[in-house]
C-alpha positions as CSV (number, residue, x, y, z in Angstrom):
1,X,0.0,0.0,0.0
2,X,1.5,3.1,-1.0
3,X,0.6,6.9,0.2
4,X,-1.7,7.0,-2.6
5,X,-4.0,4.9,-0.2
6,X,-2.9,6.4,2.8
7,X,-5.4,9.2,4.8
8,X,-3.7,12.8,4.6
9,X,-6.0,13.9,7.9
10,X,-7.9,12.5,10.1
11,X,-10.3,15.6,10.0
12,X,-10.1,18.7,7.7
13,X,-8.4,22.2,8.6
14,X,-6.4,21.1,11.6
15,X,-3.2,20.5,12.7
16,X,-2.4,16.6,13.3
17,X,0.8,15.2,14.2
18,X,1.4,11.9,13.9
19,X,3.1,9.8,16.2
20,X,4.6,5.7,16.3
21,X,7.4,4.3,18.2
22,X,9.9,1.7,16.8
23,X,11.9,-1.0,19.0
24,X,9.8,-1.7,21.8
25,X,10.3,-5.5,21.3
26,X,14.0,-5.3,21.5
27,X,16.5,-7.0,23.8
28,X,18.9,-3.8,23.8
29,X,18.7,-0.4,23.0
30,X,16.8,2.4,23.6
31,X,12.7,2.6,22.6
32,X,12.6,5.5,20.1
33,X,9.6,7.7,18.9
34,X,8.5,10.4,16.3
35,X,6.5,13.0,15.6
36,X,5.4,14.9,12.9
37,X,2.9,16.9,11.5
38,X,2.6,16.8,7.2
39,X,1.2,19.6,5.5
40,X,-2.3,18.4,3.6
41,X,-0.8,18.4,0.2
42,X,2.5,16.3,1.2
43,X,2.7,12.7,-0.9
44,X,5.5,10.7,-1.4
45,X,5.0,7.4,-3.7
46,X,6.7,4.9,-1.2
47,X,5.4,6.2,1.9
48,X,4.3,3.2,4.0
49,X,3.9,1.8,7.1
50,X,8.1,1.1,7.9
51,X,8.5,-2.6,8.3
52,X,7.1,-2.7,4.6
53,X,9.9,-1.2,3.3
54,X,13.4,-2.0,2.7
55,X,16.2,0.3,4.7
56,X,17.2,2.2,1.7
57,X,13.5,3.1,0.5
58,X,13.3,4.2,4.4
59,X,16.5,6.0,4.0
60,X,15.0,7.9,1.2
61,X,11.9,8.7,2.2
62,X,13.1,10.2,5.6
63,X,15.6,12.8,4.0
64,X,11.9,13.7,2.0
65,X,9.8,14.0,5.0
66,X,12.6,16.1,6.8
67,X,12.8,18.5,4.1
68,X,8.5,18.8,3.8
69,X,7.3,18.5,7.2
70,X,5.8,21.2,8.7
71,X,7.4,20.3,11.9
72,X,9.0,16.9,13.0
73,X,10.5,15.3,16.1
74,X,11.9,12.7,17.1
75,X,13.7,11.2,20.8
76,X,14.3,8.3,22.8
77,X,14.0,6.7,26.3
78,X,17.2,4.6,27.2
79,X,17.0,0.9,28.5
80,X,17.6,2.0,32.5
81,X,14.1,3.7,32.1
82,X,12.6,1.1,30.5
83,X,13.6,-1.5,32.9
84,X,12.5,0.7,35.9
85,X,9.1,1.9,34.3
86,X,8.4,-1.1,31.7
87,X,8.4,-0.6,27.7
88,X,4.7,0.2,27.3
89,X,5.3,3.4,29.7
90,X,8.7,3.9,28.5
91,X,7.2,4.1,24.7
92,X,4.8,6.4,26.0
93,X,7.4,8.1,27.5
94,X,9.3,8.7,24.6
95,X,6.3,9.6,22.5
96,X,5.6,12.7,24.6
97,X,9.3,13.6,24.6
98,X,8.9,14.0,20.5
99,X,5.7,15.9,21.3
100,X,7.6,18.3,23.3
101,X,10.2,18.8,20.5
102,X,7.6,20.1,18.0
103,X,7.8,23.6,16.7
104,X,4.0,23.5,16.0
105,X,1.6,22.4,18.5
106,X,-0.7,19.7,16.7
107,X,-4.5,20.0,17.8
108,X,-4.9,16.5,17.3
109,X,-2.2,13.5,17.8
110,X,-2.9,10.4,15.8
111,X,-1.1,7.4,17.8
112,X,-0.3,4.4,16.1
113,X,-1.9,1.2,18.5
114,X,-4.6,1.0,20.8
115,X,-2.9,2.7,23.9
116,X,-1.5,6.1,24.9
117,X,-0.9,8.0,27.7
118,X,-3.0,11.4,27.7
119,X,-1.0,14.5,26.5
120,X,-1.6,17.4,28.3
121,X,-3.5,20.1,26.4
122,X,-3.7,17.8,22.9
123,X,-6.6,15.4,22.8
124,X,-5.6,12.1,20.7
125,X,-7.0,9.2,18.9
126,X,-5.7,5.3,18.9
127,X,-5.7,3.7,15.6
128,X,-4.5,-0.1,15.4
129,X,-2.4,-0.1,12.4
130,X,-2.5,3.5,11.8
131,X,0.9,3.7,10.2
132,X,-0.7,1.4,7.0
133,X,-3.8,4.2,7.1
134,X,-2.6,7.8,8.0
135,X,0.3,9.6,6.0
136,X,1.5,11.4,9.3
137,X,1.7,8.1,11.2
138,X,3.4,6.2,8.4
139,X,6.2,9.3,8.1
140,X,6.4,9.3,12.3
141,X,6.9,4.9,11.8
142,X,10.0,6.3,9.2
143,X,11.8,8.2,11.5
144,X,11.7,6.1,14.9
145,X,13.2,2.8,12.6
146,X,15.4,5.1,10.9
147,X,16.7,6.9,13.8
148,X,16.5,3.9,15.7
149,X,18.5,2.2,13.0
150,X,21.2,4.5,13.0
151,X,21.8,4.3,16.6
152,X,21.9,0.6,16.9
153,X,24.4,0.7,14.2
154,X,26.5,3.1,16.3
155,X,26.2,0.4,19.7
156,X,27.6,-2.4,17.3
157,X,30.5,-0.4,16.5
158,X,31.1,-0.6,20.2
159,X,29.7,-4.1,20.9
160,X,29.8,-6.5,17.5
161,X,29.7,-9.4,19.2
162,X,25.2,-9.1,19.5
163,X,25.1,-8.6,15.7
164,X,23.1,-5.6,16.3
165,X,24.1,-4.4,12.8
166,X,22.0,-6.7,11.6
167,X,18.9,-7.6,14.6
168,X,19.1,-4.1,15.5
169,X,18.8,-5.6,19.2
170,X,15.2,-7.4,18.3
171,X,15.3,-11.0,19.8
172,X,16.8,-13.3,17.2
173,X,18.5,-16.3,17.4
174,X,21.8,-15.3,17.3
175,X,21.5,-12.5,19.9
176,X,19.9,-14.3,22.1
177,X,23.0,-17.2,21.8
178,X,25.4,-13.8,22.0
179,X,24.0,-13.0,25.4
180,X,24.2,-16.4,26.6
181,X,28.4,-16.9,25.2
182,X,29.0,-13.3,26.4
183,X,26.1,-12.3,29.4
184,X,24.4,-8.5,29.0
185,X,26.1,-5.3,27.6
186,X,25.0,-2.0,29.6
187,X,22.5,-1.8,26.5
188,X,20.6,-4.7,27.4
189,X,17.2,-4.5,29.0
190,X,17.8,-6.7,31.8
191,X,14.0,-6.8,32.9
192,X,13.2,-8.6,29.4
193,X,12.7,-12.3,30.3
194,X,15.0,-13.3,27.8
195,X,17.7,-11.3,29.6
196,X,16.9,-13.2,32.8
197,X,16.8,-16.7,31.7
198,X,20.7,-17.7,32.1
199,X,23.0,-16.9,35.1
200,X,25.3,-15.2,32.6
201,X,22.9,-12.5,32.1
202,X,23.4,-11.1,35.4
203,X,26.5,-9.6,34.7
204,X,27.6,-7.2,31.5
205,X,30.5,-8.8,29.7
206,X,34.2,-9.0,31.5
207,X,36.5,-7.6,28.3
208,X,35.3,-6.0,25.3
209,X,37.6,-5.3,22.0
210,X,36.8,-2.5,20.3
């Protein structure tokens, strides 16, 4: 489904930002979020929900929504938080940190799922699967994976042995054998039960070569 047959608004003549989270099924790493309002006109032919495109279709398409936006945002809630509030909080979290970095103040937020955590002053609708329905809710999926991307990339540099270059910290089966072989890095989310299962998860690893 491309924008084509994606909503520009969810009502007329009002500002709507849109706002998704990406990660918060990871092992390690922070839970990211964006938000961004689209002017009523903006189109792009690729623009999707994220995890139906490849990384470089992503790549382009966030350099476009940067440059068209009429205001974007996005930030991040690190794994300490997450363990000590829990990821559905923390994604929250994170989501009203992007809020807070708009230049515009949306009148309306569009949240992708069937939760949120009331914004003060900005009433808000849940849609399950809004970022395959709404432009501004696709854009805001774009840039939390692509932001989110980019960072994970930046832990691997400093940690190779999780692969996170390639699971971007998500549970697969060659990070979760990593974190058994080599216990938790500080980026791990030690509250995640996969974290907890083995003894050698209680304790980041001894050496690291960079």
């Amino acid at each position: 489904m491309h924008s084509t047959s994606l909503l520009p608004f969810y009502a007329e003549n009002q500002l709507e930002a849109g706002c998704d989270e990406a990660g918060r099924g990871c092992l390690a790493g922070p839970v990211f979020a964006a938000a961004v309002i689209l002017p009523p006109d903006f189109h792009h032919p690729l623009l999707n929900d994220s995890k139906q495109l490849t990384q470089s279709q992503r790549e382009k398409i966030k350099t476009y929504i940067e440059q068209h936006a009429l205001s974007f945002a996005v930030a991040a809630v690190a794994p300490e938080e997450i363990d000590r509030i829990n990821i559905l909080q923390a994604s929250f979290r994170a989501m009203h940190l992007a809020i807070d970095g708009l230049h515009l103040k949306p009148q309306l937020l569009l949240i992708d799922g069937n939760r949120f955590k009331p914004y003060p002053g900005i009433p808000h609708v849940c849609i399950v699967k809004g970022d395959g329905q709404y432009a501004a809710i696709a854009a805001a999926s774009v840039l939390a994976k692509t932001y989110r991307d980019a960072y994970m990339l930046e832990l691997h540099q400093q940690y190779p042995e999780y692969g996170w270059n390639q699971n971007k910290g998500y549970p697969t089966a060659a990070h979760r054998r990593a974190i058994v072989q080599k216990g938790l890095s500080p980026y791990h989310r030690k509250s995640f039960a996969p974290c907890q299962v083995f003894p050698s998860c209680a304790q980041p690893p001894l050496h690291h070569q960079i």
